[in-house]
Structure formats: C-alpha cells, structure tokens
N, C-alpha and C positions, 0 to 999 in steps of 0.2 A: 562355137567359139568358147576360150575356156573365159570362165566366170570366176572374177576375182573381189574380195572384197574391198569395199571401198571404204578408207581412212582420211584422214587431211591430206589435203593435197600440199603440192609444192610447186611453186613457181619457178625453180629454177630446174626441174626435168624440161626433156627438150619438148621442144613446142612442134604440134603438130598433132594430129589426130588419131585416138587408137580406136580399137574396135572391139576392145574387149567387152564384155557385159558385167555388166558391176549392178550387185545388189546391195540396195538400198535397205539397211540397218533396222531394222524396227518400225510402227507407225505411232511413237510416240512423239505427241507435240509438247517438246520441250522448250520451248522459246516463250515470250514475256505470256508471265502469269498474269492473269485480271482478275481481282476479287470479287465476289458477286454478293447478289441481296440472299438473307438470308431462308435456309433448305424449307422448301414445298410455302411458300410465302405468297398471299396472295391479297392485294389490295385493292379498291373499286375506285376509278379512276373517272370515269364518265357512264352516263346511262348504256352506253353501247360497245363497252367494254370494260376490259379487267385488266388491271397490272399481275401480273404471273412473274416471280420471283425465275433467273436467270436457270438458278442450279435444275428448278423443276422442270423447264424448258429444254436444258440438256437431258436429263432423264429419260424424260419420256419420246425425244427423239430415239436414244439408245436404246429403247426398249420397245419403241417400233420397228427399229430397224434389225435388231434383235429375232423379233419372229416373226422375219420375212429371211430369216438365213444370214444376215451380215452378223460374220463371228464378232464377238462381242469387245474385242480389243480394238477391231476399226470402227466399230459403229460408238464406241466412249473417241474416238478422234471425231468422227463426222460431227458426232454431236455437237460437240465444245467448237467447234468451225462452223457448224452454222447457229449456236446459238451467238458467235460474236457478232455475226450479222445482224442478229436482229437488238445486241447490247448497243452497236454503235450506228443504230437508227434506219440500216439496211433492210428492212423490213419485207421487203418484199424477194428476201433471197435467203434468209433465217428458214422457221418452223413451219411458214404458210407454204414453203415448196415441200413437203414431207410427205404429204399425196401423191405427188406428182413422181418424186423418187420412187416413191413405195410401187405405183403403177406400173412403174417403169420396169421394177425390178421385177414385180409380178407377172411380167411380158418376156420374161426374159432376157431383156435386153442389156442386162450387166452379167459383167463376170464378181462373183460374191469371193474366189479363192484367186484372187489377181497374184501375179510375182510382177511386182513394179519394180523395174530396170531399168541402172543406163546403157545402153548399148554403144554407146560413142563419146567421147569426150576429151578435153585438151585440158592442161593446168586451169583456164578460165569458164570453160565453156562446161557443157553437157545437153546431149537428148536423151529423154528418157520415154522409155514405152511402159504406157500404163494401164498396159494388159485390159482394157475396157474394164477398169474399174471405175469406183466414184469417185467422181471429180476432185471430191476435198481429199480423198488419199492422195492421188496422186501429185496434188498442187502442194500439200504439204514434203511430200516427199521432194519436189522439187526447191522448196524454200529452202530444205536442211541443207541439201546439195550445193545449193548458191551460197545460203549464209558459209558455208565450211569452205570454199573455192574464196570468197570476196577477202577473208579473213587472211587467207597465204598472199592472194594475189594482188588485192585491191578492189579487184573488178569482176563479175563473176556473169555470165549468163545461161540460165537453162530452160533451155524447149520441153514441150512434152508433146504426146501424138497418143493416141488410144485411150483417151481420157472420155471424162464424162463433165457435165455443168459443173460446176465448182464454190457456184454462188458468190456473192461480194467480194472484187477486186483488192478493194480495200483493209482486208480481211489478211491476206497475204503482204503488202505492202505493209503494212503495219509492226509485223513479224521485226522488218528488220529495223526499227527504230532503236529496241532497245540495245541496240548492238552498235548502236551512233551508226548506221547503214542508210543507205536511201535508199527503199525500193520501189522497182516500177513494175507493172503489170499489166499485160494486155492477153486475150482472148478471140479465139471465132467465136459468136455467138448461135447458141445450138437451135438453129433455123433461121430462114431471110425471110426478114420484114420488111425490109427498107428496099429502095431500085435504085441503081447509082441514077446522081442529080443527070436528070434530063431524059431518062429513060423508062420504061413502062415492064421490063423483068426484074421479080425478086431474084435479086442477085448477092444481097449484101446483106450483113445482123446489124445487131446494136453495138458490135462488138466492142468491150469500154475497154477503158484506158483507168488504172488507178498510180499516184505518184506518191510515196512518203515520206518525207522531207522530216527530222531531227530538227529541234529547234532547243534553244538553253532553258527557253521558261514559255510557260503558258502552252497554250495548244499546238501540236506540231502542224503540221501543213502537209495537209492531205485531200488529193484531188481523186474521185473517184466517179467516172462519168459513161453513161452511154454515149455515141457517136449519133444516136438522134436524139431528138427532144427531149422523150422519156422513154424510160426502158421498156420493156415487153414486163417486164415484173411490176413496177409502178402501175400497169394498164389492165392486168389480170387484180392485180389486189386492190383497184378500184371497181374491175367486178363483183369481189366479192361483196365487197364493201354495197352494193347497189346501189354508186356513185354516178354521177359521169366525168369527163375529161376536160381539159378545157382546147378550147379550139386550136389548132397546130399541131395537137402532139400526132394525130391520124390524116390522115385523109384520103376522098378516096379517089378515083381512077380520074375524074375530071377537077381536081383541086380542090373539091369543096369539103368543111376541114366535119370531121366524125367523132360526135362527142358521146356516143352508147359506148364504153368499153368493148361491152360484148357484140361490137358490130366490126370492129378494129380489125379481124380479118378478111374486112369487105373492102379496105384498102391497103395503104401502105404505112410506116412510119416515118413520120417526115423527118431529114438528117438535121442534125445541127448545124445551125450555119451554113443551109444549102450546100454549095460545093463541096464547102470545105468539110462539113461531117463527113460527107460521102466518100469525100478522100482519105480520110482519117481511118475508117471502117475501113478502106483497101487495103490501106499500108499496115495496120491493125491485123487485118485477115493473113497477109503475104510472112508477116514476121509471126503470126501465132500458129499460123496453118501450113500453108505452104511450103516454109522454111521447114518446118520437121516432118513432112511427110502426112499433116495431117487435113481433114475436108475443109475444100475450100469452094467460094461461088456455086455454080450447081450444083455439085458433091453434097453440099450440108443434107445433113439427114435433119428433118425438125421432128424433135423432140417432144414437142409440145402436142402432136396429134398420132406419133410414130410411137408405140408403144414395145417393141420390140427387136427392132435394127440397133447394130449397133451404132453411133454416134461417129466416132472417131475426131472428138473434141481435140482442138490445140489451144496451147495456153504458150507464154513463156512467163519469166520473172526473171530479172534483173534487177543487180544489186551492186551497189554501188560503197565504200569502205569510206568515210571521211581523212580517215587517219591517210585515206592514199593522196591525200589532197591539202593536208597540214594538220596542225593541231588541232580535235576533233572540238573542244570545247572554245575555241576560237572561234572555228565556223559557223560552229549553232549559234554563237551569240549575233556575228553576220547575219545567219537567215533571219535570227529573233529581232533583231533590228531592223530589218525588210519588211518584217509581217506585221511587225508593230506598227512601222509609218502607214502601212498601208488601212489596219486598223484605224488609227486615229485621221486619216483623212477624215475632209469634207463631207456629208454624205449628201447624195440627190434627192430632195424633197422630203417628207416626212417621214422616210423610212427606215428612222433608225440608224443607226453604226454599219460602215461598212464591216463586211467579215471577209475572211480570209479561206480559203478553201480547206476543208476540217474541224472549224469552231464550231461548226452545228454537230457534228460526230461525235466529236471531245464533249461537248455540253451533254448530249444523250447519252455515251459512254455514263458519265460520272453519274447524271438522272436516273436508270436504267440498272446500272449496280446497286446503288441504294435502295430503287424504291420497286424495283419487278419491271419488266417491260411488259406494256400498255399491246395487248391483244383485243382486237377488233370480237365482239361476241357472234358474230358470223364466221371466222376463223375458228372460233374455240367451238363449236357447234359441228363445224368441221371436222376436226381432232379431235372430238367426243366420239364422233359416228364412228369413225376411225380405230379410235381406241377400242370402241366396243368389236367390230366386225374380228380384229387382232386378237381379241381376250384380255383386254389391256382397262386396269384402269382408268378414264375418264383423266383427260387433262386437269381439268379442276369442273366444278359444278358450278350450272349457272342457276337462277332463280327462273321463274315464269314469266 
C-alpha cells in the first residue's frame, strides 16, 4: 500500500474508508505541559518512604530504558507518560511498572524499532498498528491523531492493535482537556483476571474506562477506573508494599474473599458491580480489542507471567470537541455548575465532602509537582537493584 503522510485532516473529503497507511509524524508529546518539583529533589515524607522530585522520576525511567535499547527519543516520551501516572496519584502504573517493562523487553517481547501506522481511516476515525511497541508510544500516537481529526471534525475516534500496556487511562484523557476536548479511553487489559459474572473461566481483564471532562474552574472531571474492584496494579503494589487487601477486591474459586495480595492468582478478581463490571469489561474488550483486530477473551496473552510473546494490546481514545456542541466556555461553566452542586451536597455520615471523580488526581497533581511524589522504600530498593544490575546510578539513596 502506498504510504502517505498524514496532516490535518478535513471533514469535508468524502466519507468513507481508505486504506492507505499513514505515518505517524514524530514521537513528541506536545500536548499540555505540567510543571514539576524541582531537578533531582528529594524529601522524607514518612518512615517508609521518600518524596522523589517528578523530573528525577522521569530520568531515570529514560535512562533505564535507555540501556535496555529503547532509542532514546521514545524512552524521554515513555518517560514523561509514565511519570504523569504516578504525578496524578496512579501509582501503581507510573515508575513501580519499570521492572516489569524492562523484563519484558529483556524477553524479547517488544519491537524497540516500531514504525507505528495508520493503516485505515475516515475524516473521523483511524486504526492504527503499533508494530508491538510500548504502549505509551503508541497511545500517544493515537491521541495526536484524535486530537488533530476532533479539531476539523468535531468528533474523532482511534483504535490501535499491536500495542503494548500503556499504564494510566487517565493519562491520555487528560491530553485532551487543554484543547476544551473531552476524552474517553478504554483498553483490553494485558491478561484475565476476572470470569464474566456467574462463570468459573478467566475470560475477561480489568480492562478500565478513563472519561475527561473540561470544566471553567476548579478541578475537571475525571473518571479513571478498573471494571473490578481494584485493578491488578493496586493488588501487585500492595505486594510490594507487604500489605494486604481488603476483602472483595479477590476471591477465590468457592467466594471466599483473599486478602494475601500475593495469593490473588489463587483466584479471581471480583467485577464492579457484579454484573454490570462484568459487562462493562465485555463491551470495553469488543470496542478496544475486537473492533481493531486486536486479542481478545482467550486470545489475551498475560503479561504478567509471559515474558516474551507478543501482547497484541488494544486500546482506543475518543475525543470529543466542545466547540462541536456550542460555545466551549459556556459549557464548562455547565459542567462547572454540575460538579459544583454535586460537591457541596449533603455528605453521608462523617465523611467529609462529597468529591467529584478527579478531585483526588487534581489534589495529587498539584501535591506531587510541588513537593516530589511519595515512593514507597520497597519500590525504591527495587529501582536501586535495578539501577545497579543496568550500570545506572541508584534512584536516590536510602539510609539503614
């Protein structure tokens, strides 16, 4: 197929599907900048961990992935995408997965010299194949694409297929805020935990759903959620942590609920909302997997114990234009008045102010820039090991 390059599109070419393959421009993430705390900064937070300044956090991600082979223009992208996970309190899909990639890639199982393409797409749409690279490439790659289609069209949606984990939903949804955009985000998740409600086969992930909603003031509104209880990421970095869970979020084969993290593959992950998680996780799978060619239900490769297969990760992102819906600063002031009342409701018993989905993000965002994000000293002991086995400077240095 001949390969053409891809510029703003236009909604008034005729509609309908082509098949040319269109590469994707560069992997720079030029969308809203976040300021961070300041370079190699590092403050004591609680006895069992350390505040680690944002920029050193990205660093040294780049500089791991650096000398495992990811040239060093995608691993300064990977970086800054998963350190926003762990700036807007996503913690368990930030720096603490950087083993797990590193493993990964040590196995073979990534392509490190990806050409991430679209190979199909309409004035609104696009799927792109991404050549089994990492996740956060190719989802980025996919935001640019949307944000640039939602801006002619209104409306934009893009699949991907041959991807990789991508970390925090939320992370991309966010992207399109400063554009007065709404974006939505959902995923297969890379291996089955969960058995659709009433069944005894790992059939299904966690696979989440993230929504980002523009608002005129204050915090925007942002949902960012597994489809069970708690993610498979919350449940591993309570192992590390040498925590336990609280009841419901596992259980196992005869209902009875499993609070060892590290016994969590001895059953299942219960869905949210019984049925309805379970349903959510389908429709979730059919539109992030299925829909572009990518693994879905017994297909999933997991990740998590599969050190060398490829993956064949689906995502999409959808993006949404205010201005295609009225005057953009009109609207938000809508939402801002929705989320307000909802705020200052009644709250149920002594717990505080209702919140709104995102004010705990927002609150961490702004904590997190200023002051270092709060790493667990079992984490940083971790990326110590890590940094040494690499030739890598030491994340930061702990005491005895």
């Amino acid at each position: 197929m001949k390969e053409t390059e891809y510029s703003s599109p236009s909604c008034r070419r005729r509609a309908g599907t082509t098949e040319s393959t269109t590469t994707i421009g560069g992997t720079d993430v030029s969308h809203e900048r976040w300021p961070v705390a300041g370079s190699e900064r590092e403050m004591t937070d609680h006895p069992r961990g350390t505040r680690v300044a944002a920029d050193r956090i990205r660093s040294f991600i780049r500089d791991a992935l650096v000398a495992v082979g990811v040239p060093a223009q995608d691993a300064v992208v990977v970086g800054d995408l998963m350190a926003r996970a762990d700036i807007i309190g996503s913690d368990a899909h930030g720096i603490f997965r950087l083993p797990h990639y590193i493993a990964r890639i040590r196995g073979g199982a990534l392509n490190l010299r990806p050409h991430i393409k679209v190979i199909r797409e309409t004035p609104a749409t696009a799927v792109i194949d991404g050549d089994n690279a990492l996740g956060h490439l190719v989802m980025n790659a996919a935001v640019q694409t949307a944000l640039g289609k939602a801006a002619a069209c209104g409306i934009a949606w893009v699949g991907a297929f041959n991807s990789n984990h991508a970390g925090a939903g939320a992370v991309y949804t966010r992207m399109a805020l400063e554009r007065d955009m709404v974006g939505i985000y959902g995923a297969v998740a890379s291996g089955n935990a969960m058995a659709p409600f009433g069944g005894a086969d790992l059939l299904l992930g966690t696979n989440p759903i993230s929504v980002a909603i523009p608002t005129a003031r204050g915090a925007p509104v942002v949902l960012d959620m597994a489809t069970t209880v708690a993610s498979n990421g919350k449940i591993k970095h309570a192992a590390l942590r040498g925590e336990s869970i609280p009841e419901g979020w596992v259980l196992d084969w005869q209902g009875n609920p499993i609070t060892d993290p590290r016994r969590a593959s001895d059953g299942f992950l219960a869905p949210a909302g019984g049925p309805k998680g379970s349903g959510l996780s389908l429709v979730l799978g059919l539109l992030a997997g299925s829909l572009n060619g990518a693994r879905m239900g017994s297909a999933v490769v997991n990740f998590n114990t599969d050190f060398h297969s490829a993956t064949n990760t689906g995502h999409f992102i959808c993006v949404l234009s205010l201005s295609a819906f009225g005057d953009p600063e009109e609207l938000k002031e809508r939402m801002s008045t929705a989320a307000d009342e909802i705020r200052s409701s009644r709250p149920l018993g002594p717990n505080g102010p209702v919140r709104v989905p995102g004010d705990e993000s927002s609150r961490k965002l702004a904590e997190n820039n200023s002051n270092g994000v709060f790493l667990p000293d079992e984490l940083i002991k971790s990326l110590n090991s890590l940094a040494e086995e690499l030739g890598l400077p030491p994340l930061l240095g702990l005491g005895p």
